[in-house]
N, C-alpha and C positions, 0 to 999 in steps of 0.2 A: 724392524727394531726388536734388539732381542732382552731388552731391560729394561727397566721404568723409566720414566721419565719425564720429564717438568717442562714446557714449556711456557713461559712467560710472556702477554701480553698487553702493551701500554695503555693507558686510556684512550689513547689515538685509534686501537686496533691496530699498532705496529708491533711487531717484533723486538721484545729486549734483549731476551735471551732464550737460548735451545737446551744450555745446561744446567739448569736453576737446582737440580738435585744438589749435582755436586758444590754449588754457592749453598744453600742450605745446611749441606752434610760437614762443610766447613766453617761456614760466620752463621747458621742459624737465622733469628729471626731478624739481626744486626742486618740481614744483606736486603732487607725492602725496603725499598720500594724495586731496589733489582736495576735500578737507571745504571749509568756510565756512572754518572758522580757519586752515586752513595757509597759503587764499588768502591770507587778513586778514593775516598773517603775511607773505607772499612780496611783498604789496603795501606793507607798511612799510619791508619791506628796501628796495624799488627805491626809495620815500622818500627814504630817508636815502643812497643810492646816486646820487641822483639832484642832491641839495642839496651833495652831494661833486664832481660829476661836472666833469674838466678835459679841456683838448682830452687831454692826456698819457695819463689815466683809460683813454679810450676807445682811443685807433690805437696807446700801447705795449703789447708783451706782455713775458713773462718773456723770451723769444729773439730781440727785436726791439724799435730802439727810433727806428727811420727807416721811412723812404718813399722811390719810389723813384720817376727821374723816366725819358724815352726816353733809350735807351742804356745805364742799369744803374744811373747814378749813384745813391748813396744823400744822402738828404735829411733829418737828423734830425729829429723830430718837433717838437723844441724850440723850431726856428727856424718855425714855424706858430703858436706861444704870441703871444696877442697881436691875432690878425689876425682876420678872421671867416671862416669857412672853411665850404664846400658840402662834404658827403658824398654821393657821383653813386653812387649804389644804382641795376648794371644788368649788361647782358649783351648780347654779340652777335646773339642768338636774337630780343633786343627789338628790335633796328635796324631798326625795317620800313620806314624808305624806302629802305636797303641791300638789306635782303634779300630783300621779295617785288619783283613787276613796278612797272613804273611806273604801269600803269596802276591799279593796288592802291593803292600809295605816297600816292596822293593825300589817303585815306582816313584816311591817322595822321599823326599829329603826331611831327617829327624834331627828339625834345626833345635830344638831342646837339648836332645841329646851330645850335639856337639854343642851345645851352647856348657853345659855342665862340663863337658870334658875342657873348653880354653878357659872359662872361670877357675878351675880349680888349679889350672896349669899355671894363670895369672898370678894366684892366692899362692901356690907355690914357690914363685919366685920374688914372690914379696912387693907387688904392684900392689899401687892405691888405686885397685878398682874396687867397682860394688854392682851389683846388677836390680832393678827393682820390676816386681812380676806388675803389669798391669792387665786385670782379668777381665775377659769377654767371655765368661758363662755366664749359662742360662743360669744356674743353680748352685747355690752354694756346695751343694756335696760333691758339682764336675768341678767345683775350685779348688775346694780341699783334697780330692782325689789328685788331679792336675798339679797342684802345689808340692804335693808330696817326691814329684822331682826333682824340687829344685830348693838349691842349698842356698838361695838369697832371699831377698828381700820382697816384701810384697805388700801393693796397698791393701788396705781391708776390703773385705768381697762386697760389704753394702756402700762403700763408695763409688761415687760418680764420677771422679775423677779422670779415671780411664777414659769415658767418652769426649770428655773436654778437651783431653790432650790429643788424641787421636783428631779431630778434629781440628786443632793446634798444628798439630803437624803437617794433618791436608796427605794422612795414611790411607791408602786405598787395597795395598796386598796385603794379608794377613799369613803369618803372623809376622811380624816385623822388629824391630832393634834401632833404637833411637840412641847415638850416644852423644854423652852431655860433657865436654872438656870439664877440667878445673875450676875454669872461674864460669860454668853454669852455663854453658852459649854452646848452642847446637853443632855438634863436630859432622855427624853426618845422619840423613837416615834410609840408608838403604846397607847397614850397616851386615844386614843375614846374609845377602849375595858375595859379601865382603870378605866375609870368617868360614863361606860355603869354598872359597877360590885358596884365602889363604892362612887360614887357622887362627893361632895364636897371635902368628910373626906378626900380624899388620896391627897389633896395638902401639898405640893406640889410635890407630882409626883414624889420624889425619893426612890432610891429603901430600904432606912430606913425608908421611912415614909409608903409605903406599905407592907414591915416585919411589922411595928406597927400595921395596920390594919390585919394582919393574926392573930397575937396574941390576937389582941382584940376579932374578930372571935370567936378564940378559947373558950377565957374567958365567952365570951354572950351564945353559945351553950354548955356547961358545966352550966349554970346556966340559960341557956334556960326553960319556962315555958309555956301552953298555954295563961295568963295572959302577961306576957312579948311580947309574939308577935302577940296580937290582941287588948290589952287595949293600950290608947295612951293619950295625955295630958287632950285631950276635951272626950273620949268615955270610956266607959267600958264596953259600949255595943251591941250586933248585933240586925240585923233586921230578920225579917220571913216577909212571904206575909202577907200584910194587915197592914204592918206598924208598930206592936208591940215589943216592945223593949225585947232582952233577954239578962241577963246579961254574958257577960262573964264569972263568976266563976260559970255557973251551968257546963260547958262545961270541970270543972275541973275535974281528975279522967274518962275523954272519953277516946276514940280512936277518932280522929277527921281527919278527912279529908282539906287540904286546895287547893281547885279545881279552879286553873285560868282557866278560858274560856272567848268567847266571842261569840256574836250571828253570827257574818258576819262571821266566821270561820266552814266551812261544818263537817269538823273532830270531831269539840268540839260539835255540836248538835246531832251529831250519839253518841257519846260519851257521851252525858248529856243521852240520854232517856238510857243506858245499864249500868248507874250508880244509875240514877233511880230508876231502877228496885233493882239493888243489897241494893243499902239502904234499901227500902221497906222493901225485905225480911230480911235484918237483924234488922230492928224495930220490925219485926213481928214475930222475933225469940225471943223479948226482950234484944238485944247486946244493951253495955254500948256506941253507933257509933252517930257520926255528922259529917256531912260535912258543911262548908261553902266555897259560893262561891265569889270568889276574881277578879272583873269582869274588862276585855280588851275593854267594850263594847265603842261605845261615842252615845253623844246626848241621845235620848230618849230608845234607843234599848237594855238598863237595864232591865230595868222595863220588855218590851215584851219579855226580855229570861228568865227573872230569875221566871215569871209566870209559866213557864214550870219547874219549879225546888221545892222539897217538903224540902227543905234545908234551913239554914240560910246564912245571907250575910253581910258583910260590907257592908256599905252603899254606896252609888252610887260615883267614885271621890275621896274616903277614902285617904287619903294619905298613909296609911300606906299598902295599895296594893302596889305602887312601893316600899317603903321599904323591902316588903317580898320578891318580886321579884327581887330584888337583893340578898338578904339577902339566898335566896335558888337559887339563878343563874338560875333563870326562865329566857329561852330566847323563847323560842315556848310553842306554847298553841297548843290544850287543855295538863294541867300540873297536877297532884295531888299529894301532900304530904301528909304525913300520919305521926301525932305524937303521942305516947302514952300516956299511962294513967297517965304518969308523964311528959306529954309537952314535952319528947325530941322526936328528930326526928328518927323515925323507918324508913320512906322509903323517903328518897329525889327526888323518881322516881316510884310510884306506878302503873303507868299506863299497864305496860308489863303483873304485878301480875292479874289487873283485867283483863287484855284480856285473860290471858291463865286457869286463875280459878276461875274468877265472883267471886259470894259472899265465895266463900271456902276460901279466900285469906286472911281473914278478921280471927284472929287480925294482921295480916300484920309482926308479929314477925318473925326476923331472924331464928328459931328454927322450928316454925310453917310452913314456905315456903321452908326450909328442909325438914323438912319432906313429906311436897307435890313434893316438886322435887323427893323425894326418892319414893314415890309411885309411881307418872308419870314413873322413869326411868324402876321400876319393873314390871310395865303395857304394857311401850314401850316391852319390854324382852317377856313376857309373849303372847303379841300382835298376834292375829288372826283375820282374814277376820270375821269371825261369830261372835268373841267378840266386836269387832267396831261395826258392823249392826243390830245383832239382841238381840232385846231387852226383856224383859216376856213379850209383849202385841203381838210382831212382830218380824217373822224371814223370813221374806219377804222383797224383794220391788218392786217397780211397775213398768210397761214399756207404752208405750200409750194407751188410752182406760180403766188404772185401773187393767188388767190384773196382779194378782201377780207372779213374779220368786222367787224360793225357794236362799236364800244365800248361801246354800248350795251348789248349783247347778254353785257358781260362784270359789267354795275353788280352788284351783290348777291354777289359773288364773293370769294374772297379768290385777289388776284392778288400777283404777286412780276415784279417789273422786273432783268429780270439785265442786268450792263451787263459786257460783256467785250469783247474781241478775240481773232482769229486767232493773232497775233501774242507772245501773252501767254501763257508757257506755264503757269503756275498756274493763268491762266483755262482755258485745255486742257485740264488735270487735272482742276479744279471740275466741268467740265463734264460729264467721268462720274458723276461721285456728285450732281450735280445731276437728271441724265438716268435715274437709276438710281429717285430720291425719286418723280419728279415721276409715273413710268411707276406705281411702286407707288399712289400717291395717284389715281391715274388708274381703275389698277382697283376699287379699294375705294368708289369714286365721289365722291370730295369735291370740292367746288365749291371747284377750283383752277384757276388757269393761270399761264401765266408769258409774259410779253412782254420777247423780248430787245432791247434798245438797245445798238447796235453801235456801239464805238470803233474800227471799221476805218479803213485810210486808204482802200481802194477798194471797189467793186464787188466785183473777184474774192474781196477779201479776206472779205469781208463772205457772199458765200455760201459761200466757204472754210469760216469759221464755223455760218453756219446749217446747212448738209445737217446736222451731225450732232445737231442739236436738235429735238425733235419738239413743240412751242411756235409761238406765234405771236410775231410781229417788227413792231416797228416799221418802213416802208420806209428803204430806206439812203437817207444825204444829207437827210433829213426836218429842216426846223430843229427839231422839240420834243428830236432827240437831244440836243443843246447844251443846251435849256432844262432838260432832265430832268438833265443831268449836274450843272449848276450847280445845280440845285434841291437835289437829293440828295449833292452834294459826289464823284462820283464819274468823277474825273477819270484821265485815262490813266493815273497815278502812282497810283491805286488800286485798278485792277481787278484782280481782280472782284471786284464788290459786288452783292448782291443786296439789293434794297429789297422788303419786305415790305408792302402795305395791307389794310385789312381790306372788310370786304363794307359797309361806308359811308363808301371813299375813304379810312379816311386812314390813317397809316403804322402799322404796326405794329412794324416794326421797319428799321433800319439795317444791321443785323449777322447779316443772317441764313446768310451765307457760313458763318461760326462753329456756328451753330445747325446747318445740314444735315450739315455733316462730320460733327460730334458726333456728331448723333440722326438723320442721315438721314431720311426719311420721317416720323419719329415727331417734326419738330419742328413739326409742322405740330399747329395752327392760330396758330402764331407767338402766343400768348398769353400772356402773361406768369405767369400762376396755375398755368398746362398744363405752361411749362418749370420752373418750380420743382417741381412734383410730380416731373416727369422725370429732377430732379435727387436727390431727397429718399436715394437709396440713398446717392450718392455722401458728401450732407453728414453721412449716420449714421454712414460708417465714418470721415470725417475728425474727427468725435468722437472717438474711439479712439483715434486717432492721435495722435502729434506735431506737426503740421506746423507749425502756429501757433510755436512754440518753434523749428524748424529754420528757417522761414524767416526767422527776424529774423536767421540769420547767411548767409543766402544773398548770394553777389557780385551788385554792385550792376547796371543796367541798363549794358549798354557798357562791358563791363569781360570780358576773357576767360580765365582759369587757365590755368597751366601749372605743374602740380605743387604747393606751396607759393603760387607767388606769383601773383598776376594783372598782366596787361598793361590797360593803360588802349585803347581805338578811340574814336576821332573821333565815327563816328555813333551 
């Protein structure tokens, strides 16, 4: 259990409930005795509560029957009857492109700040909206500071209000947007994922008006072009290094890549130099390819990444980066789409393609990555200890001192290919409890080895790593390192990985990182019938338990608590 929790029991000593927080966190003290019936009960009320509910309902109280805007003024609630109006469920603490670094910030979504930006766009064009701030600070002066964003409405910071309605609503991610139709009756609320996908356009926020936007969707991607979604009112055209303008229509008839990244982001700059490289070699093949990059950067830290890139770019701030980034449901970077030679979109998600087959991926066609799946899968099939290692230059590899052992010498074994770096401090850590497994298995005498494939960038690095492994190595700079990586998917952004085969070549496992932490030593001989036994104590006592029952309330993947509410993160 990794959260609080309530468990409720009858005067019988039976079981009522497992979730009792969350009936509390919603009906309060209304929800006890906690039975079947008081629920049945508590849930007809909010019914009929609900079939009642006015905007007035909700934001008057018995000592209050305004709002209030910067500066003090009061705004009676009255003059909001009518309109459709946002309820902003949030708090200073959630501000995270405020309040951690920048180089953090990158990483969440500044639903404020686009919230200010489609309000004013609304207000603009003459909608009857209104938005009202509901505040979850600790302190008055994180409200007032926090308020000072925003150009609406706000209940007063010593009212209670906020927690009733949160509670009302049965809001569990923070910060959230509840919107309230016309005549006062809940239109939606999960309304931030809403305006995160499609800005403005989906006001107002019902569920006709975003069927409208799916269809529109439909209609722009059906008559999707590379012109259509890189030329915009004021450009037609990209930049390269050195400032030179290039027009969009030469990019007509490519394959083009469209590459969000950003520099603060470690993933996307491993990521940029191993994309790098694959463009190079397909200009230097003469492929019809471009990529342009679509950049997460701020301030001046454009320009010093996209120096490192042999690609073209929107220009710094482009607006039509967030466009696309909605427009292809870009929520994490580094991102790459890939459209064809007629501007539609071939991969919404190219990134897997390059890790597992570099430039062979390329032209990125549905047919084309068939039929590489179908070679990999006849390869996996075919798969031998000597066909992975040894290549026409080398059917060796080395052990300390340089010393070569024949591959051959390793056939009938159950060997494990650890792929790490120097560089990589979890690969550092693994590497004790790897070093730990392999010594025990060593003396017990089991026909084991292990051969490290090294993602160093050099030499140094690369024996940096080795001394402290007592294992055989591939040599550094070997092509099969590349071929093994793509084979096995185990790319800088995932080490370390340990690939497991069996004593007839072929894999036993992908995951055996997970396996040795676990069980150490004892996960050996990576067999599937072996770990399940190894497991069998654990699955008896999780009989006994709850857990099945607690996790179905557990917070969702990317989502982080803080007390009552959770905060929504990007990755």
């Amino acid at each position: 259990m990794d959260h609080p929790n309530l468990i409720i029991l009858g005067s019988d000593g039976k079981t009522l409930r497992t979730d009792a927080l969350n009936l509390i966190r919603y009906y309060g003290i209304r929800a006890y005795p906690f039975t079947k019936e008081r629920l049945d009960e508590v849930e007809a009320e909010e019914k009929v509560r609900r079939e009642a509910q006015s905007l007035e309902s909700l934001l008057v109280s018995d000592e209050r029957n305004f709002l209030i805007k910067h500066g003090g003024a009061k705004v009676p609630v009255a003059e909001l009857v009518g309109k459709t109006v946002g309820l902003f469920f949030s708090a200073r603490r959630w501000d995270f492109p405020r309040v951690l670094s920048r180089h953090l910030s990158i990483f969440f979504t500044d639903y404020t700040g686009q919230l200010v930006k489609i309000y004013n766009e609304l207000l603009r064009k003459g909608e009857d909206f209104e938005i009202v701030f509901l505040s979850h600070d600790d302190s008055e002066q994180d409200f007032d500071e926090f308020y000072e964003r925003m150009p609406w409405l706000a209940l007063p910071f010593a009212d209670n209000t906020e927690n009733k309605l949160s509670r009302y609503f049965q809001l569990q991610l923070m910060p959230a947007l509840v919107i309230l139709g016309p005549d006062g009756k809940t239109v939606r609320t999960d309304t931030l994922d809403v305006i995160r996908k499609s800005g403005y356009r989906a006001y107002p926020f019902t569920k006709e008006r975003l069927n409208e936007l799916v269809a529109e969707n439909e209609a722009r991607r059906e008559a999707q072009t590379v012109e259509s979604l890189l030329v915009s009112a004021k450009r037609n055209f990209l930049i390269k290094n050195g400032g030179a303008k290039v027009p969009v229509a030469e990019l007509v008839g490519k394959t083009v890549g469209l590459y969000f990244s950003a520099r603060c982001c470690v993933p996307c700059k491993i990521l940029t130099v191993r994309l790098a490289e694959i463009y190079n070699k397909l200009l230097k093949k003469g492929e019809a390819f471009e990529i342009v990059f679509l950049s997460r950067d701020r301030l001046g830290e454009f320009n010093m990444y996209w120096a490192e890139m042999p690609w073209l770019a929107l220009p710094y701030r482009d607006k039509t980066v967030t466009k696309l980034s909605r427009y292809f449901r870009v929520n994490d970077i580094p991102a790459l789409v890939i459209l064809g030679p007629d501007g539609k979109t071939l991969q919404a998600d190219a990134l897997p393609y390059i890790r597992q087959y570099g430039e062979r991926a390329y032209p990125f066609t549905k047919e084309w990555l068939d039929e590489l799946e179908a070679e990999d899968k006849a390869k996996r099939e075919a798969q031998t200890l000597e066909s992975l290692l040894v290549s026409d230059e080398r059917n060796f590899v080395i052990k300390h001192g340089g010393a070569e052992v024949l591959v051959s010498e390793l056939v009938g074994k159950t060997v494990a290919f650890y792929f790490s770096a120097h560089a990589s401090e979890s690969g550092r850590a693994f590497t004790v409890e790897l070093v730990e497994a392999y010594n025990k298995l060593k003396e017990r005498g089991e026909a084991f080895e292990v051969v490290f494939i090294s993602s160093d960038k050099g030499q140094e690095a690369f024996e940096d790593s080795y001394k402290s492994m007592p294992w055989l190595a591939l040599p550094f700079g070997d092509k099969t390192n590349k071929d093994l990586q793509q084979h096995f998917r185990a790319g800088d952004l995932d080490i370390p990985v340990l690939v497991v085969v069996g004593p007839d070549g072929k894999t036993l496992t992908e995951e055996a990182v997970s396996e040795v932490r676990a069980l150490g030593a004892g996960a050996y001989p990576f067999i599937d019938y072996h770990l399940e036994g190894m497991d069998c104590e654990t699955d008896e006592y999780m009989e006994e338990d709850t857990y099945s029952e607690i996790d179905e309330n557990r917070k969702p993947a990317g989502v982080i608590c803080d007390g009552d509410f959770c905060y929504r993160a990007k990755w």
